[in-house]
ROTOR-882004 format. One record per residue (C-alpha): x, z, y. Coordinates in pm, whole numbers, plus 50000, padded with zeros to 5 digits. Example, Ala and Ser with C-alpha at 12.3 -4.5 7.8 and 13.67 -1.06 7.14 Angstrom:
<pts>
512305078049550 513675071449894 
</pts>
This chain:
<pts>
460855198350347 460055170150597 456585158550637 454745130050503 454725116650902 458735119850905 458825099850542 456455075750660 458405073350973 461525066650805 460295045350539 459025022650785 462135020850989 463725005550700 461584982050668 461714965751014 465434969851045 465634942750725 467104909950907 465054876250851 467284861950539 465584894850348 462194884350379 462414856950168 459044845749997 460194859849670 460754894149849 457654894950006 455474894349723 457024924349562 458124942649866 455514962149898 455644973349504 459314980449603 458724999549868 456165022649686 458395032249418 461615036249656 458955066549897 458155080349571 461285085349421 462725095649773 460245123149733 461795132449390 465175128449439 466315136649830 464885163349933 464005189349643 466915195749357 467845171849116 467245177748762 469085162148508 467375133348342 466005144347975 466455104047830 468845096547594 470015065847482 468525046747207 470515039246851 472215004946909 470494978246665 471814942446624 473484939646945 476744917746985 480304929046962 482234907147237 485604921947147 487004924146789 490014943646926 489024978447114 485854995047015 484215008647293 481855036047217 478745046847443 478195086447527 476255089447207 479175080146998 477855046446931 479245008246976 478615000247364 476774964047377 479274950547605 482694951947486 484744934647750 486794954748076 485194926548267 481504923648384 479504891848273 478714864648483 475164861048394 473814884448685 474634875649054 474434901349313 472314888449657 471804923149871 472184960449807 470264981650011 471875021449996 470425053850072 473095080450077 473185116950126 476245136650112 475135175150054 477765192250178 476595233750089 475845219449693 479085195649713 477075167249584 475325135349722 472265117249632 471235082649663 469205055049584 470275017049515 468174981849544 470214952349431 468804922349477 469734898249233 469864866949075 470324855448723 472714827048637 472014827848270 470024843748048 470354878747929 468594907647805 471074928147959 472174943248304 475454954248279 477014966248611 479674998448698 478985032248780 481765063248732 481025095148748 477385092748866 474815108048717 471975077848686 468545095348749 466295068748728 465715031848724 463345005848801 463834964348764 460924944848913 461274906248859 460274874949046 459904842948927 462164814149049 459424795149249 458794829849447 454874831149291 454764855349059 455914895549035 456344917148729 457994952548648 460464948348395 460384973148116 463894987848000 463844993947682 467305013447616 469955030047866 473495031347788 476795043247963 480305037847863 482635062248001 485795046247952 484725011848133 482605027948387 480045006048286 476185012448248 473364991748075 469904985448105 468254967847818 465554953147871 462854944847619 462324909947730 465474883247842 466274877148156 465494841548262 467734817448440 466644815048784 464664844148814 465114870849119 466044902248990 465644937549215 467374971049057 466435003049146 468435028749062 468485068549174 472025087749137 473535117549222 477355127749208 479825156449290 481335155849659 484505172349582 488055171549717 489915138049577 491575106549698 488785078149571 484855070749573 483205094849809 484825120249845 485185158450032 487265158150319 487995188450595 490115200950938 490905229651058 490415236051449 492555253351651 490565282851636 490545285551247 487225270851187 486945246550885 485105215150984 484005188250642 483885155750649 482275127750355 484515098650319 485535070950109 488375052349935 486915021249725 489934994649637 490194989549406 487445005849185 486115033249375 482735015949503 481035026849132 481925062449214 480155060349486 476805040049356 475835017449115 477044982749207 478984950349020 482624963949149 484204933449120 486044914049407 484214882249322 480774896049299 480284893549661 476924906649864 475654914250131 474914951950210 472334971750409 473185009750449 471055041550609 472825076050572 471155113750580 473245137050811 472535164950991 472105166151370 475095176351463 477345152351321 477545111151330 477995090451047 479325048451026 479485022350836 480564990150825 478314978651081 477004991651409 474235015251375 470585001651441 467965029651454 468305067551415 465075085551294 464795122351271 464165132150932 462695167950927 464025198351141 467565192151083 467775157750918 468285119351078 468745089450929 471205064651060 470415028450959 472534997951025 472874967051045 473464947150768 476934933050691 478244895750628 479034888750257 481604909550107 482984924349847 482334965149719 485534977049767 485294967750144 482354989750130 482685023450352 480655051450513 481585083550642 479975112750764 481925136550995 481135153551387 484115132651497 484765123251839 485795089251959 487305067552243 486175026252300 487244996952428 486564960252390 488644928352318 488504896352516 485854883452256 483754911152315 483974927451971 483864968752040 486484988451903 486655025151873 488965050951758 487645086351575 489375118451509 488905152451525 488085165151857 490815182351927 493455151951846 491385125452036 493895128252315 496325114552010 494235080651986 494875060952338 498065040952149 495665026751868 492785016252069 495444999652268 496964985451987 494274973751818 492744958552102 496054936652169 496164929351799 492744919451800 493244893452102 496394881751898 495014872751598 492054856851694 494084830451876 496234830451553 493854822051279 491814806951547 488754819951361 487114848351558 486774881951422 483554878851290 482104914051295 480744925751595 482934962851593 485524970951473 486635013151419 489705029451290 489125065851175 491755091351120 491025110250758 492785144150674 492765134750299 494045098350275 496305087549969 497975053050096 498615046350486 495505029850571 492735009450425 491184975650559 487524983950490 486064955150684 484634970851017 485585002350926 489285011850854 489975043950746 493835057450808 496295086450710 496225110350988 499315101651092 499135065951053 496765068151359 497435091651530 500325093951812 501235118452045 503685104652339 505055146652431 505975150852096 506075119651890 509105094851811 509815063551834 510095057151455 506405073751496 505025047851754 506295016051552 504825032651227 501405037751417 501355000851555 502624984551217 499985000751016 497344993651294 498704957251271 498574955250879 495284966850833 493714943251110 495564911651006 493614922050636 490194913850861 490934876350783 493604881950425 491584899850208 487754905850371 487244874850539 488934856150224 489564878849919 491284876249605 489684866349325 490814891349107 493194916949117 495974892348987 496264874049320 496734907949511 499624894249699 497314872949849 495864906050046 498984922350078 501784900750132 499594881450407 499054912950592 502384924550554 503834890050709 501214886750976 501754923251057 505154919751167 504084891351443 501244911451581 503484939451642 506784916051791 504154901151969 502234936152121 505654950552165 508434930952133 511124963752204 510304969951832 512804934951706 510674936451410 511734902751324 514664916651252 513724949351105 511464925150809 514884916150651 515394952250577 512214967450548 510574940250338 513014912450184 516284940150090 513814964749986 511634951149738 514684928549654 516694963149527 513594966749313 512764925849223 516634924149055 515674954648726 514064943048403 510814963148484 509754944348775 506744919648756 505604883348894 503534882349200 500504870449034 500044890648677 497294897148488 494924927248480 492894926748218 492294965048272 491034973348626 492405012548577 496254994248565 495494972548941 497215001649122 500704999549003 500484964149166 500514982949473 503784978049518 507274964849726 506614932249471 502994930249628 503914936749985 507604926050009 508384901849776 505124887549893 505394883550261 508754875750191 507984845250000 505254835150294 508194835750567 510344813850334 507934792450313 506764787150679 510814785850753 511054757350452 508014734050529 508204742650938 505654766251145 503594742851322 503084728950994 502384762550777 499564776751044 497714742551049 497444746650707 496954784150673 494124778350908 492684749650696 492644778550377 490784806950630 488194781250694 488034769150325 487474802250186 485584820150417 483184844050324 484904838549973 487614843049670 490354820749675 493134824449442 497404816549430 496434780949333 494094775749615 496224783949869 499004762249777 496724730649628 495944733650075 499434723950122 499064697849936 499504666350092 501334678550375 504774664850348 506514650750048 507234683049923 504674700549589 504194736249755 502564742949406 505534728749210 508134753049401 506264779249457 505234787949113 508424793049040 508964822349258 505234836749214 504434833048822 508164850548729 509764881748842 513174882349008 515294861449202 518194837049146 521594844349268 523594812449465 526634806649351 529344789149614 532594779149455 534914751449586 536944727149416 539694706449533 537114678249671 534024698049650 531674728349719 529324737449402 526064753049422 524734769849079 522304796649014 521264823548791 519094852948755 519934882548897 519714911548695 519944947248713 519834970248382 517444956248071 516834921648036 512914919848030 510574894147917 511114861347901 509994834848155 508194800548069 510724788848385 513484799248200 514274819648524 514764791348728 513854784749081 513314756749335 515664771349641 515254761749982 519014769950045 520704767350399 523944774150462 526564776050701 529964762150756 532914774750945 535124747151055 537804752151340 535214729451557 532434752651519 529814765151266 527284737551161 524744745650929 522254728650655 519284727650455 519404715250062 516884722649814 517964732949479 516294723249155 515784738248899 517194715448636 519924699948870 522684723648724 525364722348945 524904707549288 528474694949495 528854683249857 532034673150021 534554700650135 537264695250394 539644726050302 542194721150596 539114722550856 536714743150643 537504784550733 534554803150558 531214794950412 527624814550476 525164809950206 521434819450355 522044813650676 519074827550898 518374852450593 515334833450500 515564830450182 514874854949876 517934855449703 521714863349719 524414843749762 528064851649590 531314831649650 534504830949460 537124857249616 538914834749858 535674828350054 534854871450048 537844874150209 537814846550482 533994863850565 535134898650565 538604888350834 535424868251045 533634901751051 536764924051126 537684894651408 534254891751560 531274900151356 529064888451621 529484847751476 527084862351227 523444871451355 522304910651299 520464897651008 523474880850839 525744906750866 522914929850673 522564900950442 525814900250348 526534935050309 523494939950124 524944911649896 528134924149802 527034956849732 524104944249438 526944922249308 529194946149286 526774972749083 525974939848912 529394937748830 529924899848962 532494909149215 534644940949222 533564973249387 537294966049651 535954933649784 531974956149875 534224986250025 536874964650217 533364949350394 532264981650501 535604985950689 534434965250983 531794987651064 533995005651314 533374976651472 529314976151434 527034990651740 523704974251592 521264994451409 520174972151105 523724965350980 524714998850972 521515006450843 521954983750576 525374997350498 524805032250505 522525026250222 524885014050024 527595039150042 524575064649999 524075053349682 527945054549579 527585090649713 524875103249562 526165092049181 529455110349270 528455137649487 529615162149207 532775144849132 536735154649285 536595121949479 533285133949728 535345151149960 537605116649997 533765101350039 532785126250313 535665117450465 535825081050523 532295080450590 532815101150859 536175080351010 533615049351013 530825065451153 532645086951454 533095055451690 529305048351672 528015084751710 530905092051993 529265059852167 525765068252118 525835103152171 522435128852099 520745119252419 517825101952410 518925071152548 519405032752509 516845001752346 514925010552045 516914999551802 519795021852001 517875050651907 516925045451548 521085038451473 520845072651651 518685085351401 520285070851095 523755078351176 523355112351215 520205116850920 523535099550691 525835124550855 523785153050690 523735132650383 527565130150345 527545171950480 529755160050820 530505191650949 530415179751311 526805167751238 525975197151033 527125223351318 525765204651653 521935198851480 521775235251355 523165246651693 520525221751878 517665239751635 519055278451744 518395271152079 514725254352006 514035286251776 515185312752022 514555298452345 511935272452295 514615243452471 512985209452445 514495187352120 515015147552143 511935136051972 514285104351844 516175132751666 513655157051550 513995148151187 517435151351143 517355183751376 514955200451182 516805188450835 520255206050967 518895235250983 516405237050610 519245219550469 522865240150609 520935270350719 519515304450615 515625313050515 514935321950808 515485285650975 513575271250639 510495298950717 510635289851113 510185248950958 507455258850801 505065283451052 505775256551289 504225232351000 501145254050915 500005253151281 501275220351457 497855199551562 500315168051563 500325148651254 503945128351297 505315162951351 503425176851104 505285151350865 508575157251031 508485192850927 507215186050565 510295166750521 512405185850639 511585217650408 511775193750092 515485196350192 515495232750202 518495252150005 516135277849980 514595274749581 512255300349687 510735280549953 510655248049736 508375269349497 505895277049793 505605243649904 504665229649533 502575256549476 500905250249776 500045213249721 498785220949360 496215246649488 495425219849764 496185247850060 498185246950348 499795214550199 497225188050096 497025167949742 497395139649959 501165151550070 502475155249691 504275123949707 506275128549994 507605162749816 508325146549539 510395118649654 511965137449922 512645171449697 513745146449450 516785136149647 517345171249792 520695182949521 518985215449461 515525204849425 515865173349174 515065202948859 512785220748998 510545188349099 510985171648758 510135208248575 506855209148817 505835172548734 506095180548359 503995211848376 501295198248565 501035164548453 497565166148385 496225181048693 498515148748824 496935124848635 493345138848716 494795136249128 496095103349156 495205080948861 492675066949080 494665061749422 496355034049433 499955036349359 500575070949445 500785077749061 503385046849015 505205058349245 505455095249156 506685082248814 509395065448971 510725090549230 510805120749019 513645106448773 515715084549058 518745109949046 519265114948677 522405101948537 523175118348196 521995108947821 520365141047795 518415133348113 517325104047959 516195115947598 514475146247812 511935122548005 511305098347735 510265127347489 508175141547791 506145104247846 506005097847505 503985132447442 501735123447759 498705096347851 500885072048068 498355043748040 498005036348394 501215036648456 503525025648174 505224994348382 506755024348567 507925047648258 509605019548117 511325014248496 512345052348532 513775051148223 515805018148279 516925035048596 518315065048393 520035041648220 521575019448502 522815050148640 524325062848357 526415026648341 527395026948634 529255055748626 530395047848332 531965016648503 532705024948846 533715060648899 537425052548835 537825020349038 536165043349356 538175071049259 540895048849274 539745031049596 538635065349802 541915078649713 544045049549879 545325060350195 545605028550350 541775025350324 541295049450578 
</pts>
């Protein structure tokens, strides 16, 4: 046990580190009262073992019910006094000052809390969050509002809700208005392996030995696993951290460190500075022996990388990255970044990509990490997009933050936007202009268009449901809306007034409404008006071109995949920003018209002798389709077959993409979306094809069991050979050269070419027997060739070379490729492996299950493994974000049949689905889509695939 010297010591340290806005006159007359009690109960609690607390709550007596609906019950079995999923406004949060101290032999940590507060209204009760803590002891002292006079308030009754995460103190005199409230509270909780809180983390070096780490996860409601604390985004503070480690490792924070005090033979504490004000779940510490590598930006702000210290030679891309980044966005927003550091750190057990803790961001291995001898291209752009993402979330989301988990978007779609500039402008080999029309607008459009979709801004009344908004509706839909919008109103005219909102909301919440009531004003145009109709529904209208004799009509509709869904107070009606072009034989001219929502049917002028096709979208800015009566499919598809370069890259995707929705949507035939695809012969650009191979994908994938596949294989592999004959398996050409690489042969395994099949698993014999270099570009689809079209013994060399590759993009590479293993036997290990937590992490389950999930012989076995372990699921993931969502999702994306169907609805009807029942209902109605669709289409494609003048 320290001594009294060392306590002292530390005690004091604290003291002095406090900055000048915590020595208020109020604080000083009870700061030495405070500081008494905190030395004691460090004593108590810290150092010697903690005992579980022998108090027990008091029988509730003539306290209000504030919900007549759900009856929340304390531990006890009695009514809880506060019946709402929302914390009251009557207590406002100042300053929390944390002691923490992970114990990692007992796999617990310890800690003590002061929140300085101040009440808003009068109460007899403080009601804040805590979740699976184990509340040891508490303390309120109370100072008047004039700063003159101290008193210990008495609590008269404790009381915990385990189902809001919600504790009470009551105390046995109100609250007055005005008064400046201080909460002590002691805690302890388990550090143990999860994905949220604080939370057990570990490595294994090279040489075998197991190295842990303490980290944390906090959005959206992890902070009150971590310590007491008002976890709401609103409920903004200011925070003042120390942290107990032992001397050979390092802990951080959001802030730089101040002092380090040695705290007994083996002990220091690290104590830093205290942070601007934020909200909890931007909160973060960790505690690891990491090592690191620094740099600094043109402002001056510091910013270092961590990692293991083996895979610190992995880290000189992100400090490069983020540094560039950094410089970028500070001219951007043209509001500094306002914390003096700024770290990314590389966690072994991570659930989502990354996370924006302000000062601290905390990443996915191999998010962060990037090794140029072994890693890919793909690799490098994922490592700089994240990097991007999470830094442009330094100014959406920390510097202003939601108000509430409704506006979410707000966070996410800002980032995701801002993200793709910061990397086109770091690197612009990347095109990721381009690449935002497929990775962002077509993809969470393919989701946007079923009946289980949501708005953009929705309303969580239950925190626990806030993670299956982390979604494409979220990120894509979001971002997608932004770059409408700043194409719409103009750019120099969108960042004057996004920098207006940064400066308004600083340091503060803003909501949907605040951010477009700053347009306001700006041009003749209501931003709010228009926008709300694309933010407050879900979906997206389809644009209907039709001409007359005299005229072109423009109508439009909801777009709809599958079940119709709720209503909409818009009547699913939009305001459209729609350009389009026109193909005359004097050129292509093009124009911008906005579409109202009650304007029915709008006409313009058409000159038919002149006129040779029209474009709908042109520029692919907007977020919607665009269909055309027959005669106009036609004139576009002889344009692309002519020359397809008239049409930009993003066009041509556009309008493949198009025709293929409409046709599953049944609004043009399934001929008129296959006839388009014929020009691809013609196509050496990556996100066309991209776009397109996609498509017939999912045509093969409903039929792969049907007579007409072979036909399928077949053409596929006519349109493909011109590309893959050009582009060869070197690793050559432009970026986007090498990811059509990597797609056109990764589809050429899909569709089982047999030219693909045998050249990748003859590339893999000589890497397995001779050690011959691979093309890091190809990798993926190497390794695949071989799990996938080769014996165990390939599948077993995949997966050695898994369990002891240091690289974590490889690493990944590898995991992938066994989910497509033929081998049932290996499938088994690899589940079995991520259950126990062993070679394969929790963290990894989702990528099995959505990859096994489209791997033919795996789709039973991963649905029969999600089934039996359900609640081991549920006790992983209902906490992190949407991994659970998505899970739900993936594990049914392949079934087809009635009896499919009736299967998983009996099997989530028997099961606790409450955090995720958005996503049941969406699995299901994806059952059900397929099994239409077949229904619909497998003759006409028979019919089509079979024509020999098709190929």
């Amino acid at each position: 046990m320290p001594d009294d010297a060392n306590k002292e010591s530390f005690l004091k340290g604290m003291s002095q580190n406090r900055k000048a806005a915590d020595k208020s006159s109020w604080e000083q007359r009870y700061k030495h009262a405070v500081m008494t009690t905190t030395f004691l109960i460090l004593i108590v609690t810290l150092i010697v073992v903690f005992e579980r607390s022998d108090s027990r709550l008091s029988q509730l007596q003539n306290v209000r019910r504030y919900s007549q609906t759900t009856i929340f019950n304390d531990t006890m079995g009695n009514e809880f006094p506060w019946q709402s999923l929302r914390l009251p406004r009557n207590i406002s949060p100042l300053e929390y000052h944390i002691l923490i101290y992970p114990h990692f032999k007992e796999k617990t940590f310890s800690g003590i809390v002061e929140i300085k507060t101040i009440i808003k209204k009068q109460t007899p009760l403080i009601i804040l969050h805590g979740a699976q803590l184990n509340i040891l002891s508490t303390k309120v002292t109370i100072g008047s509002e004039d700063g003159l006079t101290l008193k210990i308030g008495h609590v008269k009754n404790r009381y915990e809700c385990r189902k809001l995460q919600m504790h009470i103190l009551q105390m046995d005199e109100p609250l007055t208005k005005g008064s400046k409230v201080n909460i002590i509270l002691t805690f302890r909780g388990k550090l143990e392996k999860k994905l949220s809180g604080l939370y057990l983390s570990n490595y294994t070096t090279p040489e075998g030995v197991v190295k842990y780490l303490a980290t944390t996860q906090f959005e959206p409601t992890g902070a009150r696993e971590a310590f007491p604390c008002f976890d709401e985004p609103d409920m903004k503070a200011k925070f003042n951290v120390s942290i107990i480690r032992s001397k050979d490792m390092i802990s951080l924070f959001n802030m730089p460190r101040l002092t380090s005090t040695r705290y007994g033979k083996d002990l220091f504490v690290d104590t830093f500075q205290q942070t601007v004000t934020m909200s909890t779940y931007l909160v973060a510490f960790i505690v690891c022996d990491y090592a690191s590598v620094t740099g600094t930006t043109l402002q001056g702000t510091k910013v270092s990388v961590y990692a293991p210290p083996h895979q610190i030679h992995q880290t000189n891309l992100a400090l490069n990255t983020a540094i560039k980044v950094l410089n970028f966005y500070n001219k951007l927003f043209g509001i500094s970044y306002p914390l003096p550091k700024q770290d990314l750190i590389a966690i072994p057990d991570f659930a989502a990509g990354a996370m924006e803790n302000w000062g601290l961001i905390t990443f996915r291995l191999s998010a962060l990490l990037y090794d140029p001898k072994q890693s890919s291209a793909i690799d490098r752009e994922y490592v700089v997009t994240v990097i991007a993402h999470e830094l442009a979330h330094q100014w959406f989301g920390n510097l202003v933050t939601l108000k509430w988990w409704d506006d979410l978007w707000l966070n996410e779609g800002f980032a995701t936007f801002i993200e793709y500039l910061g990397v086109n402008k770091t690197d612009p080999s990347f095109t990721m202009m381009d690449r935002f029309v497929q990775n962002e607008m077509i993809k969470s459009m393919a989701y946007d268009c079923e009946g289980n979709s949501h708005p953009i801004t929705v309303t969580v009344s239950d925190p626990s449901a806030v993670g299956t908004l982390f979604d494409s509706i979220s990120y894509g839909k979001g971002s997608s809306l932004i770059r409408m919008l700043s194409n719409f109103i103009g750019e120099d005219n969108f960042w004057w007034k996004i920098k207006t909102y940064l400066n308004t909301y600083k340091y503060s919440n803003a909501r949907t409404k605040d951010l477009w009531d700053t347009f306001t004003g700006l041009t003749h145009i209501d931003v709010s008006t228009i926008m709300d109709t694309w933010t407050k529904q879900m979906g997206y209208p389809v644009v209907t071109m039709s001409s007359s004799e005299e005229f072109v009509q423009v109508s439009q509709e909801r777009f709809l995949l599958g079940r119709v869904g709720p209503s909409s107070s818009f009547n699913y009606k939009w305001y459209i920003p729609f350009r389009y072009a026109v193909a005359k034989t004097s050129g292509i001219s093009n124009q911008l018209l906005t579409i109202h929502p009650d304007s029915g049917v709008l006409k313009f002028p058409a000159d038919h002798d002149q006129v040779k096709w029209l474009k709908g979208n042109y520029g692919m800015y907007g977020y919607y389709r665009v269909n055309y009566e027959e005669r106009n499919w036609r004139a576009l598809i002889k344009q692309l077959n002519e020359n397809h370069t008239v049409f930009s890259t993003a066009d041509r995707a556009g309008l493949i993409d198009d025709v293929c929705f409409l046709a599953r949507a049944n609004k043009v035939s399934q001929t008129i979306a296959l006839d388009m695809t014929k020009y691809l012969i013609h196509e050496r650009d990556y996100l066309p094809w991209s776009v397109a191979l996609n498509c017939l994908r999912f045509i093969g994938e409903r039929l792969r069991n049907k007579a007409v596949y072979d036909k399928i294989q077949k053409y596929t592999e006519g349109l493909m050979h011109p590309v893959l004959s050009k582009l060869g398996w070197k690793d050559t050409g432009s970026q986007p050269e090498k990811y059509l690489r990597s797609t056109a042969v990764k589809h050429g395994l899909v569709f089982g070419h047999r030219s693909i099949i045998e050249k990748g698993r003859k590339i893999f014999e000589v890497w397995m027997r001779h050690g011959k270099m691979l093309n890091m570009n190809l990798k993926d689809e190497i390794y695949r060739a071989a799990t996938q079209y080769g014996g165990e013994q390939e599948s077993n060399y995949v997966l050695e070379k898994y369990i002891n590759s240091q690289v974590p993009s490889e690493k990944h590479k590898l995991l992938v490729a066994l989910c497509h293993t033929s081998h049932g036997r290996v499938l088994h290990w690899l589940f079995e492996s991520a259950a126990k937590d062993n070679v394969i992490r929790h963290q990894d389950m989702l990528i099995l299950i959505q990859e096994a999930s489209s791997n033919p012989g795996g789709q039973r076995l991963v649905w029969q493994f999600v089934v039996e372990n359900w609640d081991s699921i549920m006790k992983w993931f209902s906490n992190s974000m949407f991994v659970l969502p998505s899970i739900v999702r993936s594990v049914t994306s392949s079934f087809s049949t009635e009896e499919e169907y009736v299967q998983v609805q009996n099997f989530f009807n028997s099961v606790d689905t409450s955090c995720c029942q958005r996503d049941v209902k969406a699995s299901l109605n994806r059952i059900q889509m397929n099994i239409d669709w077949l229904k619909d289409n497998e003759d006409i494609l028979t019919g089509w695939f079979s024509d020999p003048n098709n190929f």
